[in-house]
C-alpha positions as CSV (number, residue, x, y, z in Angstrom):
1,X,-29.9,-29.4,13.9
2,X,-28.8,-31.2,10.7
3,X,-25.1,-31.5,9.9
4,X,-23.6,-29.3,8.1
5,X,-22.0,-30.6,4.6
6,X,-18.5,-30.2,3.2
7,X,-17.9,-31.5,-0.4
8,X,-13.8,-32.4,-0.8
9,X,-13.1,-31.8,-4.5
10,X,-9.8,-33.2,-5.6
11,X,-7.9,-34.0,-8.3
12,X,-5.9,-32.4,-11.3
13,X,-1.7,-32.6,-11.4
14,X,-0.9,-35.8,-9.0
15,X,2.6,-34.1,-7.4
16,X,0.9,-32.7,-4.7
17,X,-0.8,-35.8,-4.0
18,X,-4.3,-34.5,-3.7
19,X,-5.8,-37.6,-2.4
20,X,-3.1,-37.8,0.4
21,X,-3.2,-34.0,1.2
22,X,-7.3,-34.5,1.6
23,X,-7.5,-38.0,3.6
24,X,-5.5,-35.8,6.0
25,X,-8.0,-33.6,7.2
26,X,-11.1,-35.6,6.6
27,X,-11.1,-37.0,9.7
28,X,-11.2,-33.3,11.4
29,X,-14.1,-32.9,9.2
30,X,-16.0,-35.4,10.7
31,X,-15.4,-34.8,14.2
32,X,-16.5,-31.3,13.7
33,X,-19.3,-32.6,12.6
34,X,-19.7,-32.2,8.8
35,X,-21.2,-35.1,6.6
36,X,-18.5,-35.6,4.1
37,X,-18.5,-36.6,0.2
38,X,-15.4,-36.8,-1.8
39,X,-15.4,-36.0,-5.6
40,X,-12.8,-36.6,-8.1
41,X,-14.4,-34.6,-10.6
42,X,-15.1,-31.2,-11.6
43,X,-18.5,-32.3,-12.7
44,X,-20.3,-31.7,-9.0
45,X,-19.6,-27.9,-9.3
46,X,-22.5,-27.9,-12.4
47,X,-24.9,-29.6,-10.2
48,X,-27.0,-27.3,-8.8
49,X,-28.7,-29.3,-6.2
50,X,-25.3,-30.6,-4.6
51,X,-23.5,-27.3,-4.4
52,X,-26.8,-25.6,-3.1
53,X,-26.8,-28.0,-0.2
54,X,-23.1,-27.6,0.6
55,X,-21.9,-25.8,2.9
56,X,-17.7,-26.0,2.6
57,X,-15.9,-26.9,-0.6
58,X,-12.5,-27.9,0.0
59,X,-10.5,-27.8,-3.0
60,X,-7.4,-29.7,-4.2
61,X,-7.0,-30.0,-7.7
62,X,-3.3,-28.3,-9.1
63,X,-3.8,-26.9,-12.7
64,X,-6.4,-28.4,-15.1
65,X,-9.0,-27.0,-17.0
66,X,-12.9,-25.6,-15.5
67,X,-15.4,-25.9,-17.9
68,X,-17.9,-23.3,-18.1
69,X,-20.6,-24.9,-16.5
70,X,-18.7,-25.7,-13.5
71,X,-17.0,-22.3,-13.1
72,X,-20.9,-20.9,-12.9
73,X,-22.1,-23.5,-10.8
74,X,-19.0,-23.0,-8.1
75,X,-19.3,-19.4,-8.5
76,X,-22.9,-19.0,-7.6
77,X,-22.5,-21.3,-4.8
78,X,-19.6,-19.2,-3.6
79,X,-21.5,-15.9,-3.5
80,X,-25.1,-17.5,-2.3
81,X,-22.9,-18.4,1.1
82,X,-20.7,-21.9,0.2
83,X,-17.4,-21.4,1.7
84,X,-14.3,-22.3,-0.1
85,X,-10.9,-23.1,1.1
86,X,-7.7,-24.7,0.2
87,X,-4.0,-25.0,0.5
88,X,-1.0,-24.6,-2.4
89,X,-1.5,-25.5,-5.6
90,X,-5.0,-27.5,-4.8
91,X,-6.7,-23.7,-5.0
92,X,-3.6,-21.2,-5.8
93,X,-2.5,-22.8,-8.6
94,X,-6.0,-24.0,-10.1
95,X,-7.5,-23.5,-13.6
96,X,-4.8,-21.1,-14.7
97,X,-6.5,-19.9,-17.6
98,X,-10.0,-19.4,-15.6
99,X,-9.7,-15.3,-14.4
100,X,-13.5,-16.0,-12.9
101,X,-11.9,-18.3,-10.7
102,X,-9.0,-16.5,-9.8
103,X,-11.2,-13.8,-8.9
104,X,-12.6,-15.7,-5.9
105,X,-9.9,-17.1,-4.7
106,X,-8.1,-13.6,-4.5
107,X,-4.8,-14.9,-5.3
108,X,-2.3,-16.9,-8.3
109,X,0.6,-18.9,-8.0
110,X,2.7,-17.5,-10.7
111,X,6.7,-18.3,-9.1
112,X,8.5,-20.4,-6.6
113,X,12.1,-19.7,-6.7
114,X,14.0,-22.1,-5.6
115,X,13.2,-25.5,-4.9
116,X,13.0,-26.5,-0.9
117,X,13.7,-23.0,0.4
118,X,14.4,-22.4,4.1
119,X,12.4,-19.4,4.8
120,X,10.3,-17.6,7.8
121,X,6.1,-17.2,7.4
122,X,5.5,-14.5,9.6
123,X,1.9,-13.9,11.2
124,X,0.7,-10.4,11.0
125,X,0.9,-8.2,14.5
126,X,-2.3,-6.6,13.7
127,X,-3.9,-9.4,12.7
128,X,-2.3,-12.2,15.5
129,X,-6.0,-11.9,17.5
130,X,-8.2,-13.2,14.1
131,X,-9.6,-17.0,14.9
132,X,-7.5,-18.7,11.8
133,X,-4.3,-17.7,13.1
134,X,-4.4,-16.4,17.1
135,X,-2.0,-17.8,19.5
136,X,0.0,-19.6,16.1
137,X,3.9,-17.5,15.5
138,X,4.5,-14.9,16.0
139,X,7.0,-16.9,13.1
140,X,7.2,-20.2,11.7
141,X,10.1,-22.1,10.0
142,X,10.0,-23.9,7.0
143,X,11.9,-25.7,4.5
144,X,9.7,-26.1,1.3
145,X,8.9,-24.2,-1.8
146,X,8.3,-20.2,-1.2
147,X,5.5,-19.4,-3.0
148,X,5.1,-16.4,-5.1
149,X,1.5,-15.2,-6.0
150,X,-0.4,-12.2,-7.6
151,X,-3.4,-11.6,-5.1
152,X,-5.3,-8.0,-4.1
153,X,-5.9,-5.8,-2.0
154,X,-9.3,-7.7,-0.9
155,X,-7.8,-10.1,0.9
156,X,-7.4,-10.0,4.7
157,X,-4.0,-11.3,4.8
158,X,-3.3,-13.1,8.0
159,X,0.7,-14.5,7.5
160,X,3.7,-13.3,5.2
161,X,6.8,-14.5,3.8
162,X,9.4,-12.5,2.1
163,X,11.6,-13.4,-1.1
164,X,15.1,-12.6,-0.4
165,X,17.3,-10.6,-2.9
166,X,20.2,-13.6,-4.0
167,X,23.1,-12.4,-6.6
168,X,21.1,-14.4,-9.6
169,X,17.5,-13.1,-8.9
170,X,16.1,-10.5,-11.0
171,X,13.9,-8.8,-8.6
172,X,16.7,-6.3,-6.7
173,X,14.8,-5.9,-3.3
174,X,13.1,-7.8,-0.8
175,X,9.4,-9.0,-2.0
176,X,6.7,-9.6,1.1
177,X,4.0,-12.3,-0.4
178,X,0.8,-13.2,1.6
179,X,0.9,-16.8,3.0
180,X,-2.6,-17.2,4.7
181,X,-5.5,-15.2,3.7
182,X,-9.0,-14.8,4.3
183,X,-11.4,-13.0,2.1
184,X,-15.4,-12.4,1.8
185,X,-17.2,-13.3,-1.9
186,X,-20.6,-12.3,-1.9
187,X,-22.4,-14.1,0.9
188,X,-19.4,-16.6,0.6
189,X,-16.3,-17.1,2.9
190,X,-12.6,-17.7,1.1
191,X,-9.7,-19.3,3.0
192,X,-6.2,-20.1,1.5
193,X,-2.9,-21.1,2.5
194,X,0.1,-21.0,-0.1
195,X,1.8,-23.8,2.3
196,X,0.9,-27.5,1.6
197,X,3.4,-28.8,-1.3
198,X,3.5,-31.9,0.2
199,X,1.8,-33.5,3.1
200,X,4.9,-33.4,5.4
201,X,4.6,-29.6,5.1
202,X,0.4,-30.0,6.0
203,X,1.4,-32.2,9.0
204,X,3.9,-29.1,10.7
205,X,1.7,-28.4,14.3
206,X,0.9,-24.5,13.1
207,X,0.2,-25.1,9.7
208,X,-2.2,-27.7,10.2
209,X,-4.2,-25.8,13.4
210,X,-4.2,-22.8,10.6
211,X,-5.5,-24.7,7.7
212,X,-8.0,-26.5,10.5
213,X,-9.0,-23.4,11.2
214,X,-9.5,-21.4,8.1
215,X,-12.0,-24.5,6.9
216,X,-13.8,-23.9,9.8
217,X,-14.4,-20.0,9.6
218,X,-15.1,-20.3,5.4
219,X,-17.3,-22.6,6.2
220,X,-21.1,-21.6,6.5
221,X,-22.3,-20.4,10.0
222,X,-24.7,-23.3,10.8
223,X,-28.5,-22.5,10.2
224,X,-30.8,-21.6,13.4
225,X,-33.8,-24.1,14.4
């Protein structure tokens, strides 16, 4: 059976260190038997033959611009069975005026309020038995930036956090935001996880079996001799 291949795309604002973030996980990549190429360009999502033969995008690139040509080219490899996944701002805060692309994904970074914020990511009960997340929690501690996103009612939302009232925030009640997330595009897998700012927050044990994880199950099911 020949490897399965995942195409690391990375790139875009430098503070969440999109090289760093990626060199982390290539390694579990390769042990789980991908065949790895690393892009620091856009260009590879308008090349028809690469994202045809690829099997797992993995996605770090924080704001920027898609062209058009892209967008289609990682779209239709999306919904003809590519998997994408992605942490923070690498895939939730990407291409902020591309709606096509926020429409995959399922979910936009619009707020993080705060700075490092100590807050609690807790794993849904009814969904503490799905393979990204089981046996991880039932809560996690963290001290980074909270994210706050716009997503729908599509995704299968694995892990919450909730935004605390505070005497100077404008919202006047508790707000529960999805942290991890999986969601099905066409004959396409989606995985994302709003943690990840920086790669102290990727190397936490539960984060990183989660992300681990999630690449794994967006990824396409290998083909059958």
């Amino acid at each position: 059976m020949s490897k399965r291949r995942a195409l690391v795309v990375r790139g875009g604002w430098q503070g969440h260190d999109p090289v760093g973030s990626t060199d982390l996980f290539l390694p579990f990549l390769d042990d789980a038997g991908f065949d790895v190429s690393v892009e620091e360009s856009l260009e590879v999502y308008a090349d028809e033959t690469v994202m045809s033969r690829t099997d797992l995008i993995v996605q770090s690139w924080t704001m920027g611009d898609i062209l058009a040509d892209e967008m289609h080219g990682l779209r239709l490899a999306v919904e003809n069975g590519t998997g994408l996944a992605g942490w923070h701002g690498g895939l939730l805060d990407a291409f902020r005026g591309a709606t096509d692309y926020q429409h995959i994904v399922g979910g936009q970074f619009v707020a993080h309020p705060g700075d490092m914020v100590d807050h609690e990511i807790l794993i849904r009960p009814e969904r503490a038995d799905h393979p990204v997340v089981e046996g991880i929690g039932p809560r996690i501690r963290l001290t980074t930036e909270q994210y706050w996103l716009h997503t729908d009612a599509l995704c299968d939302v694995l892990a919450t956090t909730t935004h605390a009232v505070h005497p100077d925030a404008p919202w006047n009640e508790p707000v529960t935001i999805p942290v991890a997330w999986t969601r099905r595009w066409g004959r396409g897998k989606v995985f994302a996880c709003t943690i990840g700012h920086g790669v102290e927050d990727l190397q936490v044990p539960q984060i990183r079996t989660m992300i681990e994880r999630g690449l794994l199950w967006a990824a396409r099911e290998p083909s059958t001799p």
